[in-house]
N, C-alpha and C positions, 0 to 999 in steps of 0.2 A: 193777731190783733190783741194788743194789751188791754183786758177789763180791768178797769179803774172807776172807783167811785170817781164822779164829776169834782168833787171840794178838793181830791187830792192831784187830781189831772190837772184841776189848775194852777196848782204850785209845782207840781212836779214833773211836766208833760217837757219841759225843754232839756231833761234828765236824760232821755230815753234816748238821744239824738247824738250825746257825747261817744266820744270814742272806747271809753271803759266801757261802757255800758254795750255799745254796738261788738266788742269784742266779747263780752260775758254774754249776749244770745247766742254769736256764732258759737262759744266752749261749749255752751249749755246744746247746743241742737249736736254737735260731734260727740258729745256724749252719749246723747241718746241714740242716736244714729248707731253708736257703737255697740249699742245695745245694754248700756250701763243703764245700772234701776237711780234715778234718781226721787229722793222726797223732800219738799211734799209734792204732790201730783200737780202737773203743768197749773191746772183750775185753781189750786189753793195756795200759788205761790204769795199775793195780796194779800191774802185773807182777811189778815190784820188791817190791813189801808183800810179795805173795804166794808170787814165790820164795824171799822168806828171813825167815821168821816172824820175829815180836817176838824170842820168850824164844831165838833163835838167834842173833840180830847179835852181832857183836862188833865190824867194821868200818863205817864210813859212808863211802862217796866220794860229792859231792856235784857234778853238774853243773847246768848252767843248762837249757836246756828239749830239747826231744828236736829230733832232726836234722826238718829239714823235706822233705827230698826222697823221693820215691816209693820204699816198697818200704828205707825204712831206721826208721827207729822202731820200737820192737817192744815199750817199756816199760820197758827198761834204761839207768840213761845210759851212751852212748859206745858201748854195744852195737850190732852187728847183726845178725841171723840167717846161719847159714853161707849162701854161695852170693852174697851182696849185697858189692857190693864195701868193704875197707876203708877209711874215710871219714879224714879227713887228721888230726884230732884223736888218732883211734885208735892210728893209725902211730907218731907223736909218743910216744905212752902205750908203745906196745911199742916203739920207740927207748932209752926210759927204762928199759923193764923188762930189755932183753939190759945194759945195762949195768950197773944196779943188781943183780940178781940173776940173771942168766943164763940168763932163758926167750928163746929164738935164733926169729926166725920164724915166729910162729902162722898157718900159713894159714887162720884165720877172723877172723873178730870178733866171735864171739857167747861173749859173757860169761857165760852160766850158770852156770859152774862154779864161778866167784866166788862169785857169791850162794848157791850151794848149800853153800857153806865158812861162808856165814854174813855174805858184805859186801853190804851192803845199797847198788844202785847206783839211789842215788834222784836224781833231778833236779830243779831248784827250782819248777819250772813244767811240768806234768806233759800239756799238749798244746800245739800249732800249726797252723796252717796251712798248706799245700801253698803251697811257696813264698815264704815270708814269718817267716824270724828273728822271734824274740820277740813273733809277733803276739799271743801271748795273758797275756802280759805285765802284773801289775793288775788280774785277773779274779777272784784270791782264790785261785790256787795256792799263792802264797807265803805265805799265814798258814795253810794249812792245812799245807804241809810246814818250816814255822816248828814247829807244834804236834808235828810229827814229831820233830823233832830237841829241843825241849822233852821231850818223853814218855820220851826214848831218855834225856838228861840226865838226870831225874827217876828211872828204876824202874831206871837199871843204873849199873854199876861199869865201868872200867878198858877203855872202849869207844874204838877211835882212829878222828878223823873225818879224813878226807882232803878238804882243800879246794879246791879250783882255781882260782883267779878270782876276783874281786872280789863277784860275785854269792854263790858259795857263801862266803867269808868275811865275809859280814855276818852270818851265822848261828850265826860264832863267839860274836857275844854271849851266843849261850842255850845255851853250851856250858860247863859249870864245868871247867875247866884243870888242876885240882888233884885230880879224882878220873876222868879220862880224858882223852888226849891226841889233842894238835891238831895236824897236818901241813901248814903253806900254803905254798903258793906259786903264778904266774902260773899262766893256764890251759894247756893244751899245744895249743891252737889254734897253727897256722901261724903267726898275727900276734905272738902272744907268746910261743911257748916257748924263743925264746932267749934271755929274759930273766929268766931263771933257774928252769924247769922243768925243763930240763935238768941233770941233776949231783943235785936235787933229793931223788933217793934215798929217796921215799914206800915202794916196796916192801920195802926190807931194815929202815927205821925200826918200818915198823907191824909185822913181826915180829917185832922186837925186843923192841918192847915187850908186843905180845903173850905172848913167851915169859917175860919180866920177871915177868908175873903169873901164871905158871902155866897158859897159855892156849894151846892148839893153833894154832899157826901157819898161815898160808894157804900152799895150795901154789899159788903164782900158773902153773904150767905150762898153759897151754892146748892 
């Protein structure tokens, strides 16, 4: 049985019935069967729906699939549970943020408190394999958090998506521009973010325009 916060069941519950989608539980249960470590754990694949209901978003950051290594996944992108070390991606992100806005040294990495402001930290491809980048890649996460970011487009107003990478800005398509706003730039992965993530200024923008519209600001402090 799928746990689903109630706001996103009811935009997203006739999702689950598609054929991608009915063939991405059967992959997902022969994997496990096969005895393949999948993350993040069965419980935390929503996490993100769930931390921060439909009629609550007002931000999207968008990553690519969840970290593969033991003990880092938890259903958030970029997130990790306190106590897990910060993974090099994150660093980057909080590099960005003491500059742009002047949150100085988080000793964690677990992003809650975002999502609980309302920024939905969804990932394009919502499991992996232990050890294996983008192994699940093409199995029908992508049209289904395609449909997400469609729904979000369709039933709101004046929403700012944060995009990272080439992956997450292909999503830009199904984002209309003129009634919520788009932030891209490279991923802040090691290999690219000094090619222009850096300087990029995602946190002080999406306030911005948050506050533009009359919109309570995130307190990006962790």
């Amino acid at each position: 049985m799928i746990k689903l916060d109630p706001s996103w069941k009811a935009v997203l519950e006739d999702q689950f019935a598609l054929p991608h989608m009915v063939e991405l539980k059967a992959f997902l249960k022969a994997e496990a069967d096969a005895g393949k470590k999948i993350y993040p754990a069965a419980k935390d694949i929503f996490t993100a729906l769930n931390a921060c209901p439909f009629d609550q978003v007002k931000v999207v950051i968008l990553g690519q699939d969840p970290y593969h290594g033991p003990g880092q996944a938890h259903g958030l992108c970029f997130s990790v549970q306190k106590g897990v070390a910060i993974p090099p991606s994150l660093m980057n992100i909080y590099k960005e943020l003491a500059t742009d806005v002047g949150v100085q040294n988080p000793s964690h990495g677990h992003l809650i408190s975002w999502a609980k402001q309302g920024v939905l930290l969804l990932n394009n491809v919502l499991t992996v394999e232990d050890g294996k980048a983008g192994s699940h890649h093409g199995r029908g996460w992508e049209l289904f958090t395609d449909r997400i970011v469609e729904v979000l487009n369709e039933k709101k107003k004046n929403l700012v998506f944060i995009l990272w990478g080439s992956p997450a800005q292909k999503k830009a398509a199904k984002v209309d521009g003129s009634k919520h706003c788009l932030i891209k730039s490279v991923h802040p992965s090691p290999l690219s973010s000094y090619r222009g993530f850096f300087g990029s200024k995602p946190f002080s923008q999406t306030n911005a325009y948050l506050q533009k519209h009359n919109i309570t600001p995130i307190d990006w402090k962790l």
